[in-house]
C-alpha positions, 0 to 999 in steps of 0.5 A, a space after each residue: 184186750 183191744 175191744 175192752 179198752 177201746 169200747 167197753 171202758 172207753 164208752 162205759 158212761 155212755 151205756 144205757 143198756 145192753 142195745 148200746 153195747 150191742 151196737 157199739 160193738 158192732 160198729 167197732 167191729 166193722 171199723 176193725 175189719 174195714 178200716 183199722 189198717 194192720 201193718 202184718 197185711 201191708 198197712 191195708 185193712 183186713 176186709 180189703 186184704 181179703 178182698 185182695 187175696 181172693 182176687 190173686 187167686 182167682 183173677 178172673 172173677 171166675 166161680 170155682 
């Protein structure tokens, strides 16, 4: 998948432990979510899609 090539054989010479793999997932994590853009959600990122979506259906910011 995406993850593996992308973090795990990508980095895998940089690994000194199971802290990197930790922490290079997580920072691919959040660049998945955050900053990947996904053509699917109109070439916009996942979080701010979300974003997005909750404010169509809740304009006004208001709590349910």
């Amino acid at each position: 998948g995406l993850y593996k090539t992308e973090v795990i054989e990508y980095l895998k010479a940089d690994w000194q432990g199971l802290a990197d793999v930790q922490l290079a997932t997580l920072n691919w994590v959040d660049w998945f979510n955050k900053e990947r853009v996904h053509s699917a959600l109109g070439y916009v990122p996942p979080f701010d899609f979300e974003a997005m979506y909750y404010d169509k259906i809740n304009p006004l910011g208001q709590v349910a």
